[in-house]
C-alpha positions in Angstrom: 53.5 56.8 11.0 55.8 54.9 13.0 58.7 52.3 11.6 55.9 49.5 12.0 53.4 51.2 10.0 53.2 49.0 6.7 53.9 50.9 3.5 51.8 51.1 1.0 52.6 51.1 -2.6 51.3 53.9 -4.6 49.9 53.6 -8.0 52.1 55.1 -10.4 50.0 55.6 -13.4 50.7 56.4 -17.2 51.4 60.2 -18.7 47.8 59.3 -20.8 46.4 58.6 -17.7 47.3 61.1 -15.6 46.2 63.8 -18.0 43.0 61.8 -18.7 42.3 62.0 -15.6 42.7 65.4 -14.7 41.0 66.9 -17.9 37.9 64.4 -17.1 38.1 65.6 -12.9 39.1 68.8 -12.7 38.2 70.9 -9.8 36.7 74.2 -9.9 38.7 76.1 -7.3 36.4 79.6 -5.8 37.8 82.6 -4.8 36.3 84.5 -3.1 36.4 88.7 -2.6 37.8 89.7 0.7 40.1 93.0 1.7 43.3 93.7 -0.3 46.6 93.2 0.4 49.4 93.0 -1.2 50.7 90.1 -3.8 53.4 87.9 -2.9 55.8 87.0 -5.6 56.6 83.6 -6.1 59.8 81.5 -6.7 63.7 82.6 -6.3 62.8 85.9 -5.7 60.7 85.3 -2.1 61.4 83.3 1.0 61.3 79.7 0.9 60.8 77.1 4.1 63.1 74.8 2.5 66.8 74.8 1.4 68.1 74.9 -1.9 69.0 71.5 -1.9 66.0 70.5 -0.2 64.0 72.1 -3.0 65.9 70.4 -5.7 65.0 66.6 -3.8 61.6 68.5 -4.5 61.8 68.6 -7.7 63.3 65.6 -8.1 60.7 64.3 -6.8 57.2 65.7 -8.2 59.3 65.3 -11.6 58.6 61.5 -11.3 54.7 62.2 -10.1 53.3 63.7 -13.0 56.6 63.9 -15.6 57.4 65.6 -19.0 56.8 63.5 -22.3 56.9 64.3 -25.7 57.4 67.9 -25.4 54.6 67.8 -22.7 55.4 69.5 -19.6 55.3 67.8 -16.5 55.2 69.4 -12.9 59.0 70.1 -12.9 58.4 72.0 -16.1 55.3 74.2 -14.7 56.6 74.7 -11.1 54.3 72.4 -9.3 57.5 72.4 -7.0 57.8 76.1 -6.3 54.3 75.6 -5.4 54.6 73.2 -2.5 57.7 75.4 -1.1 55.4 78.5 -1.4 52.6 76.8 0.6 55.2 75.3 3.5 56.5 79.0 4.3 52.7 80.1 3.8 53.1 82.1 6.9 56.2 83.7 6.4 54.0 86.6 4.6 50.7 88.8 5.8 48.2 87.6 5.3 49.5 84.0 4.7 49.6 82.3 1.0 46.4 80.4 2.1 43.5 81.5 0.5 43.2 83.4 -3.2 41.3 86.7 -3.6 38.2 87.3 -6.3 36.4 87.6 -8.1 38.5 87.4 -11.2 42.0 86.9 -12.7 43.4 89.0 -15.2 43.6 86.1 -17.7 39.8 87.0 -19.5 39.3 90.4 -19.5 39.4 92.1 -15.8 41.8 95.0 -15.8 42.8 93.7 -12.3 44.3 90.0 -11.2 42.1 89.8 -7.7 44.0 86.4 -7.8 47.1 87.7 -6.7 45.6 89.5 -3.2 45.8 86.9 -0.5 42.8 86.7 2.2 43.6 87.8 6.2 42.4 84.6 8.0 40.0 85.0 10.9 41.4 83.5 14.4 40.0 80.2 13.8 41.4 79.3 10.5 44.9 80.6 11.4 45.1 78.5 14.0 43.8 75.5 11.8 46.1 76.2 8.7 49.1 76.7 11.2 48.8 73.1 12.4 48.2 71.7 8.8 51.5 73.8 7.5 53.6 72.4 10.3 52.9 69.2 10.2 53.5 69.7 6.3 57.2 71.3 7.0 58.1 68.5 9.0 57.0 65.9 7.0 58.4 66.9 3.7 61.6 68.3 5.3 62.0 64.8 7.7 61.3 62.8 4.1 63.4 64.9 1.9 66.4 65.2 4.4 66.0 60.6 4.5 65.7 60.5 0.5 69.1 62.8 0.1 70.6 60.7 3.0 69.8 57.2 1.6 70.4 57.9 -2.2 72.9 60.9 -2.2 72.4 61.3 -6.2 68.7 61.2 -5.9 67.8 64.8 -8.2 70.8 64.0 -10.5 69.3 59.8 -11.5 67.6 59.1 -14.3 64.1 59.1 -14.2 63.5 55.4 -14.0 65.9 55.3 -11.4 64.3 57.8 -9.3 61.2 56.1 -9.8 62.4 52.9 -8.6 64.1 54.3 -5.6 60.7 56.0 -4.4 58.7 53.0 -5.4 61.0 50.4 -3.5 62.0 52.9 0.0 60.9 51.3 3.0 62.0 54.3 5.2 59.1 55.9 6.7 59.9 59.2 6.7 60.3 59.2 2.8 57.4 57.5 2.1 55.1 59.6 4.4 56.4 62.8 2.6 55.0 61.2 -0.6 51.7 60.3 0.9 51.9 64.5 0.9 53.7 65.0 -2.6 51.6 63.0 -4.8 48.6 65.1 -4.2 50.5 68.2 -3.8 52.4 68.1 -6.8 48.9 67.4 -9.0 47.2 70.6 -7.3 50.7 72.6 -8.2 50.4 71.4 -11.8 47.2 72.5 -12.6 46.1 74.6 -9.9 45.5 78.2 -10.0 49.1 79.8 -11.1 48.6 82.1 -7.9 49.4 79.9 -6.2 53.0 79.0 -6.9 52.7 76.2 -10.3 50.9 75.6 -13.3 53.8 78.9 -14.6 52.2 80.2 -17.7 49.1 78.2 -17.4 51.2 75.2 -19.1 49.4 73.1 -16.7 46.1 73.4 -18.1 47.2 74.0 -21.4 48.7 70.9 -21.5 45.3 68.9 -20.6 43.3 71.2 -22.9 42.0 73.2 -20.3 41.4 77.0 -21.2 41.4 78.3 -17.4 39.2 80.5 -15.9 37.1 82.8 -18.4 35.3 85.5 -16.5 34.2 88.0 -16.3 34.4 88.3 -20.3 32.5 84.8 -20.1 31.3 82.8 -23.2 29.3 84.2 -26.4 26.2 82.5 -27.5 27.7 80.7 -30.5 30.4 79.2 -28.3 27.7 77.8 -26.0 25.1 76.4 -28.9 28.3 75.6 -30.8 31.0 74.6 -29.0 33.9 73.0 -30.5 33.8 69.3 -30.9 37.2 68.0 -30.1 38.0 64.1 -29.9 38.7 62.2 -26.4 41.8 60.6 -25.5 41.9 56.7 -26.8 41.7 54.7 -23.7 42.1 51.4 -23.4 38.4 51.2 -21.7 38.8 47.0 -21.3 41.8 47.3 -19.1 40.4 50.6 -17.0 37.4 48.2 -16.4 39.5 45.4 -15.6 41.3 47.8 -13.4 38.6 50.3 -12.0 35.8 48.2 -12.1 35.3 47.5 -8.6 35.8 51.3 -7.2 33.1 52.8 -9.6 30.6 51.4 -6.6 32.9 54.2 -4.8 32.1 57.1 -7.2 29.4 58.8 -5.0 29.8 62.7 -4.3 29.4 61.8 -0.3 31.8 58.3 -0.7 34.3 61.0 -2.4 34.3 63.5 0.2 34.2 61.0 3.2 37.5 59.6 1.4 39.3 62.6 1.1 38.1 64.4 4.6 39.7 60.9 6.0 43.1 61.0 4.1 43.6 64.8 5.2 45.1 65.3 1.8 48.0 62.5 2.3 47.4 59.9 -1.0 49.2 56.9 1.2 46.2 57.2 3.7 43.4 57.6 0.6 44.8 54.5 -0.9 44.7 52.6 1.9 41.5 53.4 2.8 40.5 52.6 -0.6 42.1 49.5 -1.0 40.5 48.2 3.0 36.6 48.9 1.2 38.1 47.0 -2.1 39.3 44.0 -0.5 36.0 43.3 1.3 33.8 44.0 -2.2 33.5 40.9 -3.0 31.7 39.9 0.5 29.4 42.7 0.7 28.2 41.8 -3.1 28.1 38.2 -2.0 25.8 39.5 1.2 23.9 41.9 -0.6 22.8 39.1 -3.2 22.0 37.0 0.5 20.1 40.3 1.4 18.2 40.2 -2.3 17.3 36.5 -1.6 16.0 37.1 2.1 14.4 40.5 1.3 16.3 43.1 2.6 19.3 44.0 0.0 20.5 47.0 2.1 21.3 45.9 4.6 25.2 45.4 3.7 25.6 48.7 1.5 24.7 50.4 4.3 27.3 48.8 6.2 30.0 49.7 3.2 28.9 53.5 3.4 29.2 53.7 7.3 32.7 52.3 6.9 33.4 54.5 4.3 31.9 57.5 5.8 34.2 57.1 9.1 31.3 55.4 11.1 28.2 57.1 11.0 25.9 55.6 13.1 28.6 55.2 15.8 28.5 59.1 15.8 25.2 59.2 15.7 24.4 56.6 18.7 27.3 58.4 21.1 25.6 62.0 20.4 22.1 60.5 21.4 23.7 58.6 24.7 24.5 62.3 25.6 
């Protein structure tokens, strides 16, 4: 991102809406069983990559992201914070806080948290991850350092204020370490507490979530009769209204093409997002043309190689060689 880029402005949605939305999409995240070693504590009591004060702009920060209300803790309150700093000095520890062991936790019976044991990476994926975590130190330590700089207050402000400061920044460097924070801050709420958040599960307790329940599993009766608990009250008009035009989006392979092209940064996914949005209404218009003259796919197809990074462009270089 250069000083040219155009910012984009993030969504910044309701506390009923961020929890409806991660109870109704959460992720599964596999472990899988590789050779022991030993489990890195996390927070004050291990090595950070970031300063103290840069940690509390941190928390500052992912405060506003997903916050607190009503006695409901918000990603300052479950660590989501701590999580970020443990995955930025990732490779300050052997083998690095990258992947989770398996198969189980020691939150549903095993006598043993496999959880805890970090994986060795092969060459390959060390060399991968150590590109990913330094561009992620010097993006969030580039951003935090121009936040502190331009409001000098920032982790002391109210709430509103802080959200209004990282709503209205034009800086680059602060708004490029949110494209990062946004996500990170929802995987350290209500991730895998190995992994540096979601301390004491509050995450997921606070979504209703019960976390991972193997190997003890589920008895019959709770899978012929599981509870029956009511959904959140959404205002389903306005989430139409809204969200309408993106459901044409909700495709496993539209998903994954939008997330593999953001590379985890939310500024990136919603601008991708909002490019295939603004040109909806001329694909339906040429896909109605299409229906008229016989050939309606003509134009979806068009969306989906768009949205899929250009697939046939890949396709025709490959067969030119």
């Amino acid at each position: 991102m250069t000083p040219d880029t155009p910012t984009t402005a993030l969504p910044w949605p309701s506390r009923r809406g961020l929890l409806a939305g991660a109870a109704l999409g959460a992720v599964a995240l596999v472990a899988l069983p590789g050779l022991p070693s030993v489990a890195v504590p996390v927070g004050r009591d291990r090595n950070r990559y970031l300063s103290e004060e840069q940690l509390a702009t941190l928390a500052a920060v992912v405060d506003r992201v997903v916050p607190g209300e009503d006695g409901t803790p918000g990603a300052l309150e479950v660590g989501a914070h701590e999580s970020i700093a443990a995955l930025l000095g990732a490779f300050r520890t052997d083998p690095p806080r990258i992947y989770a062991g398996g198969p189980f936790s020691d939150r549903a019976g095993s006598r043993v948290n496999h959880f805890e044991r970090f994986l060795p990476l092969d060459a390959y994926e060390q060399k991968a991850w150590k590109r990913k975590v330094r561009r992620f130190q010097e993006t969030y330590t580039v951003g935090l350092d121009a936040l502190a700089a331009s409001t000098p207050d920032f982790a002391a402000l109210p709430g509103p204020a802080r959200d209004l400061v990282l709503q209205s920044s034009q800086d680059p460097a602060v708004t490029a370490m949110m494209g990062l924070a946004v996500t990170h801050a929802f995987e350290g709420t209500w991730g895998a507490p190995e992994y540096g958040g979601n301390r004491d599960t509050l995450g997921w307790q606070a979504i209703g979530f019960e976390g991972d329940r193997q190997p003890r599993g589920y008895t019959e009766d709770e899978v012929l009769n599981p509870p029956l608990e009511p959904l959140p009250v959404l205002d389903v008009t306005g989430a139409l209204a809204a969200y309408g035009p993106a459901l044409a989006l909700a495709t496993s392979e539209a998903s994954m093409g939008l997330l593999a092209l953001a590379d985890g940064d939310a500024r990136v996914l919603a601008d991708r997002v909002q490019a295939l949005l603004g040109d909806a209404a001329g694909v339906l218009d040429d896909v109605a043309a299409g229906v008229r003259d016989g050939d309606p796919g003509g134009a979806l197809g068009e969306l989906l190689d768009g949205l899929l990074g250009g697939r046939d462009d890949r396709d025709t270089t490959e067969a030119e060689r």
